[in-house]
N, CA, C, O and CB atoms as a CASP TS submission, in Angstrom:
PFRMAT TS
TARGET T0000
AUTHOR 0000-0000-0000
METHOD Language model
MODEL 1
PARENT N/A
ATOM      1  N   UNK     1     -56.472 116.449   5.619  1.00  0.00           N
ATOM      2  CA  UNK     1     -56.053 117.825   5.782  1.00  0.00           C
ATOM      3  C   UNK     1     -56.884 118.486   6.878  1.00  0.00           C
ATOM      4  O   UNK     1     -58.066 118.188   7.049  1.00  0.00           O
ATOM      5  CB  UNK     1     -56.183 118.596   4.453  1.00  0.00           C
ATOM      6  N   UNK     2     -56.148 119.518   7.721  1.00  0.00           N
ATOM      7  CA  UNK     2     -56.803 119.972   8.821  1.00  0.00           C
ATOM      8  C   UNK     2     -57.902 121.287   8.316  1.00  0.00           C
ATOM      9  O   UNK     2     -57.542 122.113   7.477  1.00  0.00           O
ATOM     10  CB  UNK     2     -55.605 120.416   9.931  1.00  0.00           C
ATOM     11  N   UNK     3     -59.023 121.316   8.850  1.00  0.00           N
ATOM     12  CA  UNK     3     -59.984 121.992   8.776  1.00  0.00           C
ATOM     13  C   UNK     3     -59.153 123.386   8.821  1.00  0.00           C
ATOM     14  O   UNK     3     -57.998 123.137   9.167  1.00  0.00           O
ATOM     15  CB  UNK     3     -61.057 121.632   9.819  1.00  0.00           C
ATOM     16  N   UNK     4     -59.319 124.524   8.627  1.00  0.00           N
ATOM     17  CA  UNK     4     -58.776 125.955   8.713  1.00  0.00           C
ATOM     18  C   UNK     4     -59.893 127.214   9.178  1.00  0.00           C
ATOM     19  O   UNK     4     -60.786 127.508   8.384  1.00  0.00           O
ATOM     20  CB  UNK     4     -58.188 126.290   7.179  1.00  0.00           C
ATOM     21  N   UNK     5     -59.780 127.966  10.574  1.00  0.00           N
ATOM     22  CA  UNK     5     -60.805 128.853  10.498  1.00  0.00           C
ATOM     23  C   UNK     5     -60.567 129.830   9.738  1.00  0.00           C
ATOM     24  O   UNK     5     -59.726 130.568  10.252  1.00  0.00           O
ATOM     25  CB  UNK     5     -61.166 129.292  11.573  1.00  0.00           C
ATOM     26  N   UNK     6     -61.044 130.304   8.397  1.00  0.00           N
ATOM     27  CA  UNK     6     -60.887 131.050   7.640  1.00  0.00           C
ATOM     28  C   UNK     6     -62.430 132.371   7.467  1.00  0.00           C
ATOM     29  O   UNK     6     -63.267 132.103   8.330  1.00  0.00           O
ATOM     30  CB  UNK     6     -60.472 130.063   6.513  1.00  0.00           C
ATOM     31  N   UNK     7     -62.650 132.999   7.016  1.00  0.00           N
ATOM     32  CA  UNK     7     -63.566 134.081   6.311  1.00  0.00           C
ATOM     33  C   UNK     7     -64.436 133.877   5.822  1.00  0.00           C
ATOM     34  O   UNK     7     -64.253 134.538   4.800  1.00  0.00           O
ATOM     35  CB  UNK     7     -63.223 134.710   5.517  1.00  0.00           C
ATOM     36  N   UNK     8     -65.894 133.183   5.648  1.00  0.00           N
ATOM     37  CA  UNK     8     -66.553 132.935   4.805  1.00  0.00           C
ATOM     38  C   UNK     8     -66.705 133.732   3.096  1.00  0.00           C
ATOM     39  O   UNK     8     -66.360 134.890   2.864  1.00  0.00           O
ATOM     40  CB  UNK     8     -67.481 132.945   5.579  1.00  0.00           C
ATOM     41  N   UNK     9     -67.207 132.919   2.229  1.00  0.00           N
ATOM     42  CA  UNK     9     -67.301 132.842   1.030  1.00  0.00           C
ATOM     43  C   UNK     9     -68.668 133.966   0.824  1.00  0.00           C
ATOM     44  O   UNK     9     -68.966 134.931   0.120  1.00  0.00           O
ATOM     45  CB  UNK     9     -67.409 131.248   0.582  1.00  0.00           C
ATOM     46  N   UNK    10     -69.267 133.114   1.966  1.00  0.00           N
ATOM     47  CA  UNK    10     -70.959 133.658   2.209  1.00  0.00           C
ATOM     48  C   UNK    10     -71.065 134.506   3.003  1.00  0.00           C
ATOM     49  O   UNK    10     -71.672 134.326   4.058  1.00  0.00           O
ATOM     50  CB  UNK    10     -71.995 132.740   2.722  1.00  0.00           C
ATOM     51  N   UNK    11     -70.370 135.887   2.605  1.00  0.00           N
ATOM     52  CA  UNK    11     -69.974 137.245   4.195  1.00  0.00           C
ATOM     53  C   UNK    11     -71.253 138.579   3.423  1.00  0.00           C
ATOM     54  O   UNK    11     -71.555 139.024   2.315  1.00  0.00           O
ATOM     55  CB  UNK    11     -67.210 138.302   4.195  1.00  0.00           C
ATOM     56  N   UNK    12     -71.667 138.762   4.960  1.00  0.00           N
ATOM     57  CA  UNK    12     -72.914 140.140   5.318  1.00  0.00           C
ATOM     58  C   UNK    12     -71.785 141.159   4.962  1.00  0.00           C
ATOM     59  O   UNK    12     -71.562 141.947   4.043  1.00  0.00           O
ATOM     60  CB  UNK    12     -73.734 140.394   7.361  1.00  0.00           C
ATOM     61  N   UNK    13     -71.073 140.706   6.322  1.00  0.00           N
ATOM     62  CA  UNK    13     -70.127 142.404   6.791  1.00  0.00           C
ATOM     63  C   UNK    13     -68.472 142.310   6.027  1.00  0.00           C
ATOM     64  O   UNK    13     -67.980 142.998   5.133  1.00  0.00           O
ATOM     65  CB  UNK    13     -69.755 142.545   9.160  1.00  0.00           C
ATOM     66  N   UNK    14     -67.881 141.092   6.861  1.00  0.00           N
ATOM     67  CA  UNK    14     -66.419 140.665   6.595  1.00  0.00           C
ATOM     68  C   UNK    14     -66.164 139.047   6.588  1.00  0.00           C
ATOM     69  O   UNK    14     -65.121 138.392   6.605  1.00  0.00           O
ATOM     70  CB  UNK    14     -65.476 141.331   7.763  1.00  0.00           C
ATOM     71  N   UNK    15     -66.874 138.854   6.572  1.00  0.00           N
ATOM     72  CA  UNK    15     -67.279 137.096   7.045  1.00  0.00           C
ATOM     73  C   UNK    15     -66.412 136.110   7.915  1.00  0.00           C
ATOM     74  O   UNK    15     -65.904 134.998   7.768  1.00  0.00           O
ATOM     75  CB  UNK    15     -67.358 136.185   5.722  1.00  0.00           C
ATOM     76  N   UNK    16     -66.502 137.167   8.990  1.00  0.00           N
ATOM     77  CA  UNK    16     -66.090 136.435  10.291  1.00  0.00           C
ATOM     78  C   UNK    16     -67.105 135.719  10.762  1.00  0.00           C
ATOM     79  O   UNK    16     -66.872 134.537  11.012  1.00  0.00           O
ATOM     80  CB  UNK    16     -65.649 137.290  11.381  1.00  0.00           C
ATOM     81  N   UNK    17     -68.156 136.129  10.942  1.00  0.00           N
ATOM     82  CA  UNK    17     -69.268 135.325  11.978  1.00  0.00           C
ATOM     83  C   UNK    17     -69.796 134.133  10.622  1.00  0.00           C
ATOM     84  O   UNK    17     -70.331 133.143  11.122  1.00  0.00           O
ATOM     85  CB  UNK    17     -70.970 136.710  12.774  1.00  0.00           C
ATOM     86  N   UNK    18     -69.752 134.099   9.587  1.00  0.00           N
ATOM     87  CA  UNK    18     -69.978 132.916   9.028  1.00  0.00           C
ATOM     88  C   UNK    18     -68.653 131.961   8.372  1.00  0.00           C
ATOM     89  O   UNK    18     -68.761 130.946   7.684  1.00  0.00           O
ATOM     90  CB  UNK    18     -70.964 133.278   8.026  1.00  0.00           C
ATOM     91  N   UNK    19     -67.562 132.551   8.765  1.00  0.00           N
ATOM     92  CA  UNK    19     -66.244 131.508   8.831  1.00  0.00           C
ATOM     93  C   UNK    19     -66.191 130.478  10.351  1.00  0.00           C
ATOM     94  O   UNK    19     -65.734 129.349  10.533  1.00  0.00           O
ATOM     95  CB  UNK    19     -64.640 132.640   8.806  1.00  0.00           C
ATOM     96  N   UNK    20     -66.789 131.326  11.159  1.00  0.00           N
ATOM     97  CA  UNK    20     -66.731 130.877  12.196  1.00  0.00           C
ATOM     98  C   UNK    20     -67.851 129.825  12.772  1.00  0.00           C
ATOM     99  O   UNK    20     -67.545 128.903  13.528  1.00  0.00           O
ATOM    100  CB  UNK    20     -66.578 131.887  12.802  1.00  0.00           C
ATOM    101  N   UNK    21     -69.034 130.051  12.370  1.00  0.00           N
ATOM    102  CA  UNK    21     -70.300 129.049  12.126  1.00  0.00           C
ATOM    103  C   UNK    21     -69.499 127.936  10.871  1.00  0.00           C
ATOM    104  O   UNK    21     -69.742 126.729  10.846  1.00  0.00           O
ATOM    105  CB  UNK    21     -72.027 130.121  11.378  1.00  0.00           C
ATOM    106  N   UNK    22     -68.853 128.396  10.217  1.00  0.00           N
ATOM    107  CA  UNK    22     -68.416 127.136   9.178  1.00  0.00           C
ATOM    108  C   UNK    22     -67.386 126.033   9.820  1.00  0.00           C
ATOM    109  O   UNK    22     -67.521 124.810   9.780  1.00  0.00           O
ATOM    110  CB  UNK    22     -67.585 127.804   7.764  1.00  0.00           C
ATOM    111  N   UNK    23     -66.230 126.850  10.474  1.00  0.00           N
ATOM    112  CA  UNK    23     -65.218 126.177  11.033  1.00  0.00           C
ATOM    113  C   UNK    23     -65.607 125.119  12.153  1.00  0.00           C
ATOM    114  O   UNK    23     -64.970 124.080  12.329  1.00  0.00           O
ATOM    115  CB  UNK    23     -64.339 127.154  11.522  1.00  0.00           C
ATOM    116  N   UNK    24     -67.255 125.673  13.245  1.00  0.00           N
ATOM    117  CA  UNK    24     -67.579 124.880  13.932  1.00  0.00           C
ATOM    118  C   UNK    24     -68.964 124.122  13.379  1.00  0.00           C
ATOM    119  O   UNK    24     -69.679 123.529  14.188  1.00  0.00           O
ATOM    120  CB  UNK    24     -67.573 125.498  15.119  1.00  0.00           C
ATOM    121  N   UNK    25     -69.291 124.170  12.010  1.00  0.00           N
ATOM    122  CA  UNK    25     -70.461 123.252  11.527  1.00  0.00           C
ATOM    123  C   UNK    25     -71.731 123.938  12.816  1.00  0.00           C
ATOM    124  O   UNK    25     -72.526 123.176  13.366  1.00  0.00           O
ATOM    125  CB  UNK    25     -69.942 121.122  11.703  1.00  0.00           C
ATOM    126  N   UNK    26     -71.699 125.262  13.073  1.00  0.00           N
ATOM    127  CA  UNK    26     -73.086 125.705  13.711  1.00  0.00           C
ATOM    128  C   UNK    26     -73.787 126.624  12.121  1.00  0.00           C
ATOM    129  O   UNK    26     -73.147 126.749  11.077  1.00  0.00           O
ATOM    130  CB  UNK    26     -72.743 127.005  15.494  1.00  0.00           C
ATOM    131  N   UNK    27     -74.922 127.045  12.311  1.00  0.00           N
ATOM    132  CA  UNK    27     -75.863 126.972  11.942  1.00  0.00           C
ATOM    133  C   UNK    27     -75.671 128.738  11.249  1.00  0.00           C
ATOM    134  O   UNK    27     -76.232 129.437  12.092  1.00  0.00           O
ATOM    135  CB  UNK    27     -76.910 126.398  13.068  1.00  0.00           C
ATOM    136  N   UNK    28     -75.289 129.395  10.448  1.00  0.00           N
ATOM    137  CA  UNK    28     -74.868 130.692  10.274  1.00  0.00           C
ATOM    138  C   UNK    28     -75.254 131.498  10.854  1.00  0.00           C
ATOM    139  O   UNK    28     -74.574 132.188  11.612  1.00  0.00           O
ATOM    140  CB  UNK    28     -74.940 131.096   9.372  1.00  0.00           C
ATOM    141  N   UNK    29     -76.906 131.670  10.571  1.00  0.00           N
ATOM    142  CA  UNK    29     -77.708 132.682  11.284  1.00  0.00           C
ATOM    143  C   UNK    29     -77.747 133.077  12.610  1.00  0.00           C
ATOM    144  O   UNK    29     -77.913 134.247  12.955  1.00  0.00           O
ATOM    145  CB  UNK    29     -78.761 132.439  11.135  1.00  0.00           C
ATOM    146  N   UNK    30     -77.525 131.680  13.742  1.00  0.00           N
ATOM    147  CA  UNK    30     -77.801 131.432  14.632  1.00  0.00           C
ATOM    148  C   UNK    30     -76.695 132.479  15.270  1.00  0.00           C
ATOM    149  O   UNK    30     -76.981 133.433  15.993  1.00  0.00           O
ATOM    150  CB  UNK    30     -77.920 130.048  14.801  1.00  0.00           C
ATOM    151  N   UNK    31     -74.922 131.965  14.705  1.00  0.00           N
ATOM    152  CA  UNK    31     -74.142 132.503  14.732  1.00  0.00           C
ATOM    153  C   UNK    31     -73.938 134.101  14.678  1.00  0.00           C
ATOM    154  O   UNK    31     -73.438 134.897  15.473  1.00  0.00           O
ATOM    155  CB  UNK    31     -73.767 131.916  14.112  1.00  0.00           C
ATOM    156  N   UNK    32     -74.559 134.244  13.356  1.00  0.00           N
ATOM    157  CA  UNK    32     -74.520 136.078  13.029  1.00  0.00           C
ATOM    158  C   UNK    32     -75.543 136.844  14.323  1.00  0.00           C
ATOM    159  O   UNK    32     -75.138 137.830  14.939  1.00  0.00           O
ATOM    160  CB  UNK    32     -75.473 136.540  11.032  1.00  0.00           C
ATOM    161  N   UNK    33     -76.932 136.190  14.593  1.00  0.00           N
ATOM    162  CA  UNK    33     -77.448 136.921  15.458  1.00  0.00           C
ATOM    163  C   UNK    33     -76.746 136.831  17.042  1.00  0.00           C
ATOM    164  O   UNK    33     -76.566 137.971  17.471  1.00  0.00           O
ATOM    165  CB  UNK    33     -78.840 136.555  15.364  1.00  0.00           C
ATOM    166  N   UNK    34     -76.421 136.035  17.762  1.00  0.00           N
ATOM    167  CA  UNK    34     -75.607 135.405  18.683  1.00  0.00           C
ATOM    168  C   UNK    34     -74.373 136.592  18.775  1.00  0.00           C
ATOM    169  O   UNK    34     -74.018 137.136  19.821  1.00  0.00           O
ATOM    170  CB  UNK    34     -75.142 133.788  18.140  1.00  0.00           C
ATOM    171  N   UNK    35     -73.803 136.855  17.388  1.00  0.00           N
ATOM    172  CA  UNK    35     -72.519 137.137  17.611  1.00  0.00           C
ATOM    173  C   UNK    35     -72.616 139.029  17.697  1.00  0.00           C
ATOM    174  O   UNK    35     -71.828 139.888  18.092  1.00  0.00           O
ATOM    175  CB  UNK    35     -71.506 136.350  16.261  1.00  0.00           C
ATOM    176  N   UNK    36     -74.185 139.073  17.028  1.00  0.00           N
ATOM    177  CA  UNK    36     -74.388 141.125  16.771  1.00  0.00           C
ATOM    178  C   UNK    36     -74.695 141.251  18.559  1.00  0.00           C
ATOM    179  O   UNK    36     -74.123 141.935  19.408  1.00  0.00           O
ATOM    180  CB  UNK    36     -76.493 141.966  15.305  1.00  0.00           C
ATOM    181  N   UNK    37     -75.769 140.341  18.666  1.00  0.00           N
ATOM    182  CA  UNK    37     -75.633 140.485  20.368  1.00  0.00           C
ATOM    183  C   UNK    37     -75.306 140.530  21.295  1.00  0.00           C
ATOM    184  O   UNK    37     -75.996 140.775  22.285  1.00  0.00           O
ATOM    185  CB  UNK    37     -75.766 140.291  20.858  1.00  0.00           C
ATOM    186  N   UNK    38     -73.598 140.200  21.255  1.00  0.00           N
ATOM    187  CA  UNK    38     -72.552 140.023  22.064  1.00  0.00           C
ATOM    188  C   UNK    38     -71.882 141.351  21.543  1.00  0.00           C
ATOM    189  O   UNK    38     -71.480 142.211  22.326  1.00  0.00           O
ATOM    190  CB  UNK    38     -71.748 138.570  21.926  1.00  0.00           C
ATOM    191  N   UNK    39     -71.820 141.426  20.661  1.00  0.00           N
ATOM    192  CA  UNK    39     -70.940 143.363  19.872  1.00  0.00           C
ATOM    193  C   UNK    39     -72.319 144.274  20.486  1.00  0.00           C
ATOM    194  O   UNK    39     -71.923 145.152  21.252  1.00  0.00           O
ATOM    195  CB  UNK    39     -70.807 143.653  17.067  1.00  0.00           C
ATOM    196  N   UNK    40     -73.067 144.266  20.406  1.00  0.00           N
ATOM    197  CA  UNK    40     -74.173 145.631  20.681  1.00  0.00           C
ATOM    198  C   UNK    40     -74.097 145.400  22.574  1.00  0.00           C
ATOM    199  O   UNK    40     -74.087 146.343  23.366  1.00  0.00           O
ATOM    200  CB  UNK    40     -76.385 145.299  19.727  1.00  0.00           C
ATOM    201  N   UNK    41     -74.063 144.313  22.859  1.00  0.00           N
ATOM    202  CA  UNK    41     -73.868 144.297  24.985  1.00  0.00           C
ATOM    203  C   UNK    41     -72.421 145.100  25.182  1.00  0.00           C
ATOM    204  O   UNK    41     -72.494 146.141  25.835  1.00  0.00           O
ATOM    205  CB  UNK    41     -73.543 142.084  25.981  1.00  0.00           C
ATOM    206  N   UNK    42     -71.234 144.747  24.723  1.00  0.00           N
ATOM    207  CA  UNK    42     -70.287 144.985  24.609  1.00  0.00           C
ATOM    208  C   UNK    42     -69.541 145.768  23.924  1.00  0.00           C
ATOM    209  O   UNK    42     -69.524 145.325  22.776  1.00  0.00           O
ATOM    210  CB  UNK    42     -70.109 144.368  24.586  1.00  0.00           C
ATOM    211  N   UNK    43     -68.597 147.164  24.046  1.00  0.00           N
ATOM    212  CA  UNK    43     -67.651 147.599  23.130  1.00  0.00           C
ATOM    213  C   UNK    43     -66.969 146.649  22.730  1.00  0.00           C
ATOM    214  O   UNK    43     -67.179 146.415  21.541  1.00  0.00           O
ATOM    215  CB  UNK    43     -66.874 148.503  23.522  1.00  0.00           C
ATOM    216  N   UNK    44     -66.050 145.826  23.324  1.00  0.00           N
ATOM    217  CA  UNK    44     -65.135 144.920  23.145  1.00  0.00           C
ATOM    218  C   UNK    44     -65.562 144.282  21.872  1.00  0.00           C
ATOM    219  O   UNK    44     -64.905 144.393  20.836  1.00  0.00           O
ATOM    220  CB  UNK    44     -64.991 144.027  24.298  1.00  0.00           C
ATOM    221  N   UNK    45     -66.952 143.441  21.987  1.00  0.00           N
ATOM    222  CA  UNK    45     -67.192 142.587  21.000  1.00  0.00           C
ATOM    223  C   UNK    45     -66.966 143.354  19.462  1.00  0.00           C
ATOM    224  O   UNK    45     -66.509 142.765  18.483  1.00  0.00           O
ATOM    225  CB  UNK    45     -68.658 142.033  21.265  1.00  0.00           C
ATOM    226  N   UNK    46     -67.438 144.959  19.481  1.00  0.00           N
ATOM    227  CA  UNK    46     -66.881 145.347  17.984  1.00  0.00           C
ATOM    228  C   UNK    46     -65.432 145.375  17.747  1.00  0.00           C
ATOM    229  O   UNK    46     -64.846 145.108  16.698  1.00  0.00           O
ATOM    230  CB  UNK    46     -67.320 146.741  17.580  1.00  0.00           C
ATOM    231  N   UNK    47     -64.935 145.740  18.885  1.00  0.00           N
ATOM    232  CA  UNK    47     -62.898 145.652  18.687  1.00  0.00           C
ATOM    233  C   UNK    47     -62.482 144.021  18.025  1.00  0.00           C
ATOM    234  O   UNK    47     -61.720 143.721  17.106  1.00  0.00           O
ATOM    235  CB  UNK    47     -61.812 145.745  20.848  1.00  0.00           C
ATOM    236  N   UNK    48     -63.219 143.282  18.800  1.00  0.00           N
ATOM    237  CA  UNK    48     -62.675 141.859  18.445  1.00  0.00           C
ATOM    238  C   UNK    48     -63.220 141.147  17.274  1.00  0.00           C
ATOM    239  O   UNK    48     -62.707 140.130  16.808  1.00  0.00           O
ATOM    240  CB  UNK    48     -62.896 140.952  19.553  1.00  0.00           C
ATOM    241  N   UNK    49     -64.439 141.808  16.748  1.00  0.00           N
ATOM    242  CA  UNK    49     -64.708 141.955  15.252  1.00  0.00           C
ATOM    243  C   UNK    49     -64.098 142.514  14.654  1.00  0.00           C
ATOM    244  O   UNK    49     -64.137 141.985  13.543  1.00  0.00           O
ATOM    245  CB  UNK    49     -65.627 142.363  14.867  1.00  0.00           C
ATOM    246  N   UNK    50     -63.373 143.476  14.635  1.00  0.00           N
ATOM    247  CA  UNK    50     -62.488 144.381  13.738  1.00  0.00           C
ATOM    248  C   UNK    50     -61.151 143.344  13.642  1.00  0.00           C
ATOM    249  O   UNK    50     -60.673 142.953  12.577  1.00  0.00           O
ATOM    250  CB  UNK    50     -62.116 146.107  14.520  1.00  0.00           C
ATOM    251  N   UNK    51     -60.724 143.036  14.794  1.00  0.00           N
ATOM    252  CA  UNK    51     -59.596 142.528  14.817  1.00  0.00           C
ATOM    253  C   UNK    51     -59.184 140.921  14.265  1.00  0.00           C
ATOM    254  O   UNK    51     -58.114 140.530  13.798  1.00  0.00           O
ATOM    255  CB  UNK    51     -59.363 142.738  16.064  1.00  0.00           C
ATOM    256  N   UNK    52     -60.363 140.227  14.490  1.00  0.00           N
ATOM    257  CA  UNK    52     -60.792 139.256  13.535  1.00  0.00           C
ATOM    258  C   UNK    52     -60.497 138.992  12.263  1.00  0.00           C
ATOM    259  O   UNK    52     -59.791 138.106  11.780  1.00  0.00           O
ATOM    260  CB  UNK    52     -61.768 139.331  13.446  1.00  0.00           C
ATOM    261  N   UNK    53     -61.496 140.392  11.462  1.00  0.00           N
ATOM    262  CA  UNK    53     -61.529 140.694  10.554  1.00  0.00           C
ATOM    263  C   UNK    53     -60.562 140.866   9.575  1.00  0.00           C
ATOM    264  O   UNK    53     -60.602 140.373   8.447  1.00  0.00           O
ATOM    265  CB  UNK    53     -61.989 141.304  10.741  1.00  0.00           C
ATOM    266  N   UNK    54     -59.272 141.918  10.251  1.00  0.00           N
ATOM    267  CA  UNK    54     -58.060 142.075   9.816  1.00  0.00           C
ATOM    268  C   UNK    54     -57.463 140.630   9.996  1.00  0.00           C
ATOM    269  O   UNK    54     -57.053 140.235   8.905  1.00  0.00           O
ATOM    270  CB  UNK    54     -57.345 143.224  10.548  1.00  0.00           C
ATOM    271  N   UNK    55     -57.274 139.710  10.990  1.00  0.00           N
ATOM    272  CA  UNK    55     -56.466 138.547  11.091  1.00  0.00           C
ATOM    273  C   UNK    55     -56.799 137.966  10.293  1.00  0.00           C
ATOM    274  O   UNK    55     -56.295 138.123   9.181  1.00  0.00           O
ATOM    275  CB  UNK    55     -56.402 137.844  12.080  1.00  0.00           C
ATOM    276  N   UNK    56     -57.755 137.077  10.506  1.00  0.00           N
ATOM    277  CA  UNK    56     -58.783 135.936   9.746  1.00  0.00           C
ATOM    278  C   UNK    56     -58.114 136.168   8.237  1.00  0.00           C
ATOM    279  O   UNK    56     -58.087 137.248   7.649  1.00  0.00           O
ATOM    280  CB  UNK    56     -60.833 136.362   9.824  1.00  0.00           C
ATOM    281  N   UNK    57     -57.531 134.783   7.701  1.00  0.00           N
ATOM    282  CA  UNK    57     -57.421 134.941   6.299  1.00  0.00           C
ATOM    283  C   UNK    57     -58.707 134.731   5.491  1.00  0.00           C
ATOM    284  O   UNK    57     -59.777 134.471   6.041  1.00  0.00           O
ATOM    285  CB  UNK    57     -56.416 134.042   5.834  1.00  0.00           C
ATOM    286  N   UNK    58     -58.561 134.855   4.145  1.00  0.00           N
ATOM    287  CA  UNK    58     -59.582 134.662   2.975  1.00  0.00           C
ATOM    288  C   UNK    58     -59.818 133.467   2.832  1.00  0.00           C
ATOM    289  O   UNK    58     -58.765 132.831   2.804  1.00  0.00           O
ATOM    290  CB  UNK    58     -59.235 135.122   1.703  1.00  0.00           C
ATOM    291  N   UNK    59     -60.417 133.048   2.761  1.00  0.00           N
ATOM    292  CA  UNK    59     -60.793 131.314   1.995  1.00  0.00           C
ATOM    293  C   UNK    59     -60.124 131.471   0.446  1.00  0.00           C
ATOM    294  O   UNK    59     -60.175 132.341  -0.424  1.00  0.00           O
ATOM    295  CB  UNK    59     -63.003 130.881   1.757  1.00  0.00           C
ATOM    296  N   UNK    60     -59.347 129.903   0.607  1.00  0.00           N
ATOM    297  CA  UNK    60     -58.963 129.217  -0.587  1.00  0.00           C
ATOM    298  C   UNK    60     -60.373 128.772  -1.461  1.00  0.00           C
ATOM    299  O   UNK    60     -61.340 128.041  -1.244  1.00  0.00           O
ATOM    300  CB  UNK    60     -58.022 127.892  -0.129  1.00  0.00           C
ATOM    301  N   UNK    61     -59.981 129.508  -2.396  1.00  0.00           N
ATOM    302  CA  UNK    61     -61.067 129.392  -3.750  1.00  0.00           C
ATOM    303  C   UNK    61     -61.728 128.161  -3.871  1.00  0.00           C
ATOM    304  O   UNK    61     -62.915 128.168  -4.197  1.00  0.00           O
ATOM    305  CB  UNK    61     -60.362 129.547  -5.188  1.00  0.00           C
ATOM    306  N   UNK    62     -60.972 126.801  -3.596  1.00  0.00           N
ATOM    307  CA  UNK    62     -60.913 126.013  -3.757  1.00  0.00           C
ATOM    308  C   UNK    62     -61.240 124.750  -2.617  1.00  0.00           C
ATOM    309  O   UNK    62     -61.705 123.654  -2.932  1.00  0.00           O
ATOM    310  CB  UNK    62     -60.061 126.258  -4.270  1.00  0.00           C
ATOM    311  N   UNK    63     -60.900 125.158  -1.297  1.00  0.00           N
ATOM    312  CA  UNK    63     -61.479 124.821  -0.318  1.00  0.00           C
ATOM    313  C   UNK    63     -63.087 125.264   0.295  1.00  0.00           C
ATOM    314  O   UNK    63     -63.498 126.421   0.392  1.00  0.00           O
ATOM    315  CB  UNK    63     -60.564 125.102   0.372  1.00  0.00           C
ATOM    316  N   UNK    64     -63.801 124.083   0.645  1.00  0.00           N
ATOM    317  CA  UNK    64     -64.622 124.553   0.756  1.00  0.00           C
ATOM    318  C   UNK    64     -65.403 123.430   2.170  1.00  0.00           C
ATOM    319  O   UNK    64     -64.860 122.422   2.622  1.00  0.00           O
ATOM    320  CB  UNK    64     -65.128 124.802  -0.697  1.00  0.00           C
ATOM    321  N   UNK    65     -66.613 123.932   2.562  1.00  0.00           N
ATOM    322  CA  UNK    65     -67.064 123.232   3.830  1.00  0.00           C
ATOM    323  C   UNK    65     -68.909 122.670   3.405  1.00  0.00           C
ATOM    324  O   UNK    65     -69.892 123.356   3.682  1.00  0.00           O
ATOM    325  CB  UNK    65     -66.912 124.614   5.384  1.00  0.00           C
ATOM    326  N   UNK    66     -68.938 121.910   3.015  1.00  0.00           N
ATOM    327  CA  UNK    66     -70.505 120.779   2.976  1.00  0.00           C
ATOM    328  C   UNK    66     -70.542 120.065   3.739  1.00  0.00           C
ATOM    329  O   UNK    66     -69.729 119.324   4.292  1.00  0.00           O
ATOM    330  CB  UNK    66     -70.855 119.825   1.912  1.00  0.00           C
ATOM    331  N   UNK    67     -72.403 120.436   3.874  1.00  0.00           N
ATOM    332  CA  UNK    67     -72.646 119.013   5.389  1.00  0.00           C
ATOM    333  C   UNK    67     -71.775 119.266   6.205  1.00  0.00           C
ATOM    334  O   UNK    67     -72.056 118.628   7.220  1.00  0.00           O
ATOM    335  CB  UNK    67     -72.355 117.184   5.122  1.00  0.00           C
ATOM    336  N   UNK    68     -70.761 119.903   6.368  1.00  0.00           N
ATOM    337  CA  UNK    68     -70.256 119.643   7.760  1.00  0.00           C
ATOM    338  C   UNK    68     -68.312 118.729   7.314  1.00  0.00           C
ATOM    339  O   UNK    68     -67.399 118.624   8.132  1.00  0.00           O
ATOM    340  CB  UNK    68     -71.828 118.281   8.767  1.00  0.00           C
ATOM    341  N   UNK    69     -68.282 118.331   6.086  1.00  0.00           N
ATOM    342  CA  UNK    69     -67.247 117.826   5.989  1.00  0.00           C
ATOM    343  C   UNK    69     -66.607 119.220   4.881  1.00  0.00           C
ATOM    344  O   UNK    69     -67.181 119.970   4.092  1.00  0.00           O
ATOM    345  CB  UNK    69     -67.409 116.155   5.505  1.00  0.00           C
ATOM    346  N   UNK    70     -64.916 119.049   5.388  1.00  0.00           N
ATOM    347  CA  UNK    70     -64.397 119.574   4.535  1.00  0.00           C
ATOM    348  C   UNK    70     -63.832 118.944   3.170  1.00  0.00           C
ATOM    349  O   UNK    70     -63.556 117.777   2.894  1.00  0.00           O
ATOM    350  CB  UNK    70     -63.677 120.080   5.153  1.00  0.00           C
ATOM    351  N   UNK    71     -63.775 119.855   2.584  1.00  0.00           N
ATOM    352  CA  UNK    71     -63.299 119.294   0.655  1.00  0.00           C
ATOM    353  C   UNK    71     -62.116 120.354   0.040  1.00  0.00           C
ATOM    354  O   UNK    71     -62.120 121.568  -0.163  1.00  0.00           O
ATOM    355  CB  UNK    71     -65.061 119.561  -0.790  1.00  0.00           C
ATOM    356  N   UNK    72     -61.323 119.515  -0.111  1.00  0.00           N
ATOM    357  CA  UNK    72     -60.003 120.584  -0.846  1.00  0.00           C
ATOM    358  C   UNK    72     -60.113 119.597  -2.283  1.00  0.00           C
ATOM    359  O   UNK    72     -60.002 118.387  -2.483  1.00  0.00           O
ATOM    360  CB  UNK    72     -57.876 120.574   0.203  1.00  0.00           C
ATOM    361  N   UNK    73     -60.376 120.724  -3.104  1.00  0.00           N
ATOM    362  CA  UNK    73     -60.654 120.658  -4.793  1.00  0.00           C
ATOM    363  C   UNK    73     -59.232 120.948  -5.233  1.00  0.00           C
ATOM    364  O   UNK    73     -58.954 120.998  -6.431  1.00  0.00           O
ATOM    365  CB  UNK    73     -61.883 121.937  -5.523  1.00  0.00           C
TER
END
């Protein structure tokens, strides 16, 4: 089954920036700080967080991402 970029489970704000560290197996934090720093240089970057936010579906309860491999329960 194909991997899905979805919303994290494990969300600060809306859990875009840790769906997105999940979908590419990077490192969360690395991601969340990386990604506030690109929104605070940029207006854009908060629009395209918002817009994310609204797109990006929820994670399946049941799907989930370890180590780096995905698992559908």
């Amino acid at each position: 089954m194909r991997k899905r970029l979805t919303k994290s489970h494990n969300k600060i704000v809306a859990g875009v920036f840790g769906g997105i560290a999940e979908y590419f197996n990077w490192d969360k934090a690395w991601t969340r700080i990386c990604g506030c720093a690109l929104m605070l240089v940029s207006g854009w970057g908060i629009i395209l967080y918002i817009v994310a936010a609204i797109v990006m579906p929820e994670a399946n309860h049941h799907t989930h991402v370890t180590d780096g491999e995905f698992h559908q329960s």
